[in-house]
N, C-alpha and C positions, 0 to 999 in steps of 0.2 A: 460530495465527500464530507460533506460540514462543515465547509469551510477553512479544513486543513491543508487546501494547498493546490497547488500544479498534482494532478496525478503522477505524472510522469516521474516527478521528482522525488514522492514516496520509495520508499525502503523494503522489499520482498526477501526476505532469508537472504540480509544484510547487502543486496546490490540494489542500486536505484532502478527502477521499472522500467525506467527508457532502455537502462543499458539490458537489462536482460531481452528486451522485446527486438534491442538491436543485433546482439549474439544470436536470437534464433533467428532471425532474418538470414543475417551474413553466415552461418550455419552451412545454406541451401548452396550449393556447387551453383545453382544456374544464376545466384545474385552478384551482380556486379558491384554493386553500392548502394547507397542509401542519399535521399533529399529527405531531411530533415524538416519540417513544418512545423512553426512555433511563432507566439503571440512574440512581436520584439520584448520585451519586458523578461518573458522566459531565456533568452539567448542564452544567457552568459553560466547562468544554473544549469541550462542543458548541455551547453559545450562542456561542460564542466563534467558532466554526469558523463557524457559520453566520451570521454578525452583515451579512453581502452580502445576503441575503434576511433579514432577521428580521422588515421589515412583512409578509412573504409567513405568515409562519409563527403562525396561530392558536390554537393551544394544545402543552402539553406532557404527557405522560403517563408513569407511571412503567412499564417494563419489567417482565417477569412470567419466573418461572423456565423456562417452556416456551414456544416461540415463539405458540400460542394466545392464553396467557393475556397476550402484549405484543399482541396484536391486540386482545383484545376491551377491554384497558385503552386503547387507541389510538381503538379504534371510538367506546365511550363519551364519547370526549373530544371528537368531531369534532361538528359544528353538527349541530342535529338534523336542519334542513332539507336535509340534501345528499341529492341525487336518487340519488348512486352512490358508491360507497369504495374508493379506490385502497390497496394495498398493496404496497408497495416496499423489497427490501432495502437498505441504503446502502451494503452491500457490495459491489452490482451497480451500481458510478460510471459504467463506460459506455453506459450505455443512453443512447437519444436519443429528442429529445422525439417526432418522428414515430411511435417505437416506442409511444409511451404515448398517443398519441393515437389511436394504429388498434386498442389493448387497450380503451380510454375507449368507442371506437367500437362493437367489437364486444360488449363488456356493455349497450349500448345495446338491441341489436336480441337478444341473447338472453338478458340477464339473467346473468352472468359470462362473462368471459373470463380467458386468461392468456397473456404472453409463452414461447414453447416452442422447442424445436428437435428435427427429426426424429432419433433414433437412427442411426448410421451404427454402429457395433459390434453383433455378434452376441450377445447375453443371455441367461445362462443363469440360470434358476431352481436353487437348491440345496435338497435334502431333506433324509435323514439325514449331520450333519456335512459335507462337501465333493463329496458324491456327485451327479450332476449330477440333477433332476429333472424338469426339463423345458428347451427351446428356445421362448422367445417370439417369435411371427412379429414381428422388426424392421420391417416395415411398416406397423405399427401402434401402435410405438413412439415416445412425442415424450418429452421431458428437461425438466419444471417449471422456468421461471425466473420472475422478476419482472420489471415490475409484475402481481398481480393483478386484476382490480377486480370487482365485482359492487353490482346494484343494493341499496341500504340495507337495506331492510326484511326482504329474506328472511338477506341475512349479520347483522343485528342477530337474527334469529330464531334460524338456527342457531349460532351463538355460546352463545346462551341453552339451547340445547339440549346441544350439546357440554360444557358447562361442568355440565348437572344428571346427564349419563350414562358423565361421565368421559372421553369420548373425546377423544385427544389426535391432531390430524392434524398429517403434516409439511409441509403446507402449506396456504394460504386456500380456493383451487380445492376439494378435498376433504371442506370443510366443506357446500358446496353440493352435492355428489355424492352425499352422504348424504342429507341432509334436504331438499333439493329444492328447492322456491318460486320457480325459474327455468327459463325453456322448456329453456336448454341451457346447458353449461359448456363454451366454444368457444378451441380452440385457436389462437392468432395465431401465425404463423411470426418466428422471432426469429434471429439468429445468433450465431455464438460468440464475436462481439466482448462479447456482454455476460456475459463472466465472472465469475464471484462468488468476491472475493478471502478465499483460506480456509488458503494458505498462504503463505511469502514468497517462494514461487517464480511466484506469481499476481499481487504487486505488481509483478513484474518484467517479464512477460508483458505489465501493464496497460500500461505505459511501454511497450513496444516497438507495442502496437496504439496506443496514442491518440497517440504519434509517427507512424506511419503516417498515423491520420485527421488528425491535422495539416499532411500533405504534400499532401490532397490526396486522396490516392488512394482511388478506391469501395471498397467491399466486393466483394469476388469471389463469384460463383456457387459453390454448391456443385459440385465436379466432377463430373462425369458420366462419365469414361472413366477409364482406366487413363494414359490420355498426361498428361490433364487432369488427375488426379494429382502427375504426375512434375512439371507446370510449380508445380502449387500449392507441392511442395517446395522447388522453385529459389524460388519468392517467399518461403517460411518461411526459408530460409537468407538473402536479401538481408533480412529485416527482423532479423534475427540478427548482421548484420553493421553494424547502430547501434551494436552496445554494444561495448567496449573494457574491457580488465580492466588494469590497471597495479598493477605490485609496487617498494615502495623501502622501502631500508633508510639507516639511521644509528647511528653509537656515537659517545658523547662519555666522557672519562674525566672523572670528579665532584672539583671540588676546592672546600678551604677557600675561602670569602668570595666565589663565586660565589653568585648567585640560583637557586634550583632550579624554574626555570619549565619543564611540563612540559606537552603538548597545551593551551599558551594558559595556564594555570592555575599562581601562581607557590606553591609548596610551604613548608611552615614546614622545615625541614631546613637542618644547619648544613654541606651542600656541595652544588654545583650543578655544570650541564655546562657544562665548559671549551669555549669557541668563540669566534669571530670575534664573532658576534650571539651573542644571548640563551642560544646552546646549546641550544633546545628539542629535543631528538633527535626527537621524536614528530611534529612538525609540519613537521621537516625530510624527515621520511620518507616523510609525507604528501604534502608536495611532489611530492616522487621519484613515487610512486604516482599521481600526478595529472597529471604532465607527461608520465608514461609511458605512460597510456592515450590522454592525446591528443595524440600525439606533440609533444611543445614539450623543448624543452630541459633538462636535467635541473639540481637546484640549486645545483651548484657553477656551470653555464655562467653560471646566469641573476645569480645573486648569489655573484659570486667574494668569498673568503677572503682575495686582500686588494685588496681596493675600500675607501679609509677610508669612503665613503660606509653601508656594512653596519657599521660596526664598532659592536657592542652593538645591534641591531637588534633590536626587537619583528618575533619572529616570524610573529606574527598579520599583522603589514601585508604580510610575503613571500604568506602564503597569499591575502590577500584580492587581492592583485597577480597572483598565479597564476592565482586563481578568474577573473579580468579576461579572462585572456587562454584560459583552458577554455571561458570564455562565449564568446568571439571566435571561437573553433575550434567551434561549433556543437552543445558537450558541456552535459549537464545531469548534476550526479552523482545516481546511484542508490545507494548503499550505499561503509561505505567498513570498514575492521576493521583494527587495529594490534594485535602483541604487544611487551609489553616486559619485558625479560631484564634482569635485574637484581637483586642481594638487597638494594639500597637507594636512594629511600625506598622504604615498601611505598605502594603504590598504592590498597589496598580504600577507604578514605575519601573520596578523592578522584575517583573513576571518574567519578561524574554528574554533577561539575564539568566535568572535562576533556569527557566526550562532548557536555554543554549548550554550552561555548566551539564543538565542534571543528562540531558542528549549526550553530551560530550563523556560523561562519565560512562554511562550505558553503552555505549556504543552505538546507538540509532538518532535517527533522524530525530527536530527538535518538534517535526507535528504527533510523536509518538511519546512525549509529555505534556499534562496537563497540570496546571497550579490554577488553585481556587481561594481566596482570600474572603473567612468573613467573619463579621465583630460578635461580640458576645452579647451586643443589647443588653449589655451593663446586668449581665445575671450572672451567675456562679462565682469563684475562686479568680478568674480570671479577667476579670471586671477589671476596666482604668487601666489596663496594659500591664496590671499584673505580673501576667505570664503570657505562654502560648504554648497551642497543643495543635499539634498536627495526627489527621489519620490518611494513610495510603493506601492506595490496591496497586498489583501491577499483575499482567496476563505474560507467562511466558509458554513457548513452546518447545518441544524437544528437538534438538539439532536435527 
């Protein structure tokens, strides 16, 4: 993910990904509860995240370097008596409960199952270095997802096994592939709504499908023709055309006996941005960026410069005023990123402040802002700490 964090702990059309991955779990009539599985370090954020189901939730287990070894620590922790064991990534948030109840179903009558989806791309096996070595017949090809489940006794077995022969499989299904103890390992048809969030361009993608399932609208057929194609693309361009990208800028020049409040966050520094309000350049900009993706009035219309009503304004109350009226217009923000140009003050100490305010103002998570800090190399107007000028973008999508 880039470094932004515990996936789990990410933000999907405003719930944390564990809890939505938990709600379709607990969803399924045949689930009893949930073993939780988490690096200790994570606990307390996860309990945290999941505190909307936490009667649901039966035990906790610690995470294991290879995803096996978080299974079979998972496994052990779950009640002995359970007839069957689900295994779920929390990455995969959109799955839905029907999906895990026809997985639940089908390890019933064969003894595992797993969520899957037919290959639609041609696969090429590789030999020496890039060289191609074989074509695998695509119709024969399905794409592992999650949930998997299988009955108790034979995945408590192999587990046991895997664990004394070293074998590390990439996923649950394959444990049973090996060592058996089950009529079959049967394929459930799934679809590619149930993504597994592995980059931040997959957080983004989430938000444009679970706005969709929120409108309403089914899942579409896989297409069959080439017309039936061209229409799925026109539907992939209208769900593409939720999100809205907005750019603003601000400069303020820093003087004696002003406050140096900067993204919410007011700075020790013995000058600040000269303005009507507060001078926050960063929040001002944000503004800009925020009114401009969903089209509203930019910050000078909304709060003129000279209305004595702004004069000396807490900035923060302009954005949370903004945020009022983005809600209004049917925007949720997705990600937001500011640079600021300036060689005074420096900014490195203060970043997780300002991103935790500018999270908190937005309403999202604090790995869904970005603050960037850098000096002017003593060139332009703003040379010596002058002043400072901030520019922002932020991504939002339609509710």
């Amino acid at each position: 993910m880039g470094g932004v964090g515990q996936k789990a702990l990410l933000t999907v059309g405003g719930e944390p990904v564990a809890l939505r991955s938990a709600r379709a779990l607990l969803g399924a009539a045949s689930v009893r509860g949930l073993v939780v599985v988490a690096r200790g370090e994570d606990r307390v954020a996860l309990a945290e995240a999941l505190a909307p189901v936490a009667a649901r939730v039966l035990a906790w287990a610690d995470g294991g370097v290879e995803r096996v070894d978080s299974v079979r620590s998972g496994v052990a922790a779950a009640p002995a008596d359970a007839a069957l064991l689900l295994v779920h990534d929390a990455a995969r948030c959109l799955v839905r409960a029907e999906q895990v109840e026809a997985v639940i179903e089908a390890a019933r009558q064969h003894g595992a199952a797993l969520l899957a989806t037919r290959v639609r791309d041609t696969i090429k096996r590789a030999g020496d270095g890039a060289k191609v070595a074989a074509t695998l017949p695509r119709a024969e090809l399905w794409a592992a997802a999650t949930p998997q489940a299988a009955r108790a006794a034979p995945l408590r077995a192999a587990l046991a096994r895997a664990a004394a022969e070293g074998f590390v499989p990439t996923d649950d299904a394959a444990l049973l592939e090996r060592y058996g103890g089950v009529d079959a390992v049967w394929l459930v048809e799934g679809d590619d709504h149930n993504l597994k969030l592995t980059s931040p361009a997959d957080v983004i993608a989430a938000e444009v499908l679970l706005a969709r399932r929120d409108t309403g609208r089914a899942d579409e057929p896989r297409p069959p023709s080439p017309s039936a194609q061209r229409a799925s693309a026109t539907t992939t361009m209208n769900d593409l055309d939720r999100l809205r990208v907005g750019l603003g800028y601000d400069v303020h020049r820093l003087a004696p006996g002003r406050r140096c409040v900067l993204g919410g966050v007011e700075l020790d520094h013995p000058r600040g941005p000269e303005g009507h309000s507060d001078g926050d350049a960063v929040l001002h900009a944000l503004i800009d960026a925020l009114t401009g993706a969903a089209g509203l009035d930019d910050v000078g219309s909304l709060f003129p410069d000279d209305d004595p009503r702004y004069a000396g304004a807490d900035s923060a109350r302009l954005v949370e005023a903004v945020m009022e009226r983005v809600r209004a217009a049917g925007f949720r923000v997705v990600n937001v990123d500011a640079v600021l140009i300036g060689d005074e003050p420096k900014l490195r100490q203060h970043r997780a402040a300002m991103r935790a305010r500018i999270a908190e103002l937005l309403g999202v998570d604090a790995t869904r802002v970005n603050i960037k800090g850098k000096t002017t190399e003593r060139l332009g107007s703003l040379a010596g700490g002058a002043g400072i000028a901030v520019h922002a973008t932020c991504l939002l999508v339609r509710a």
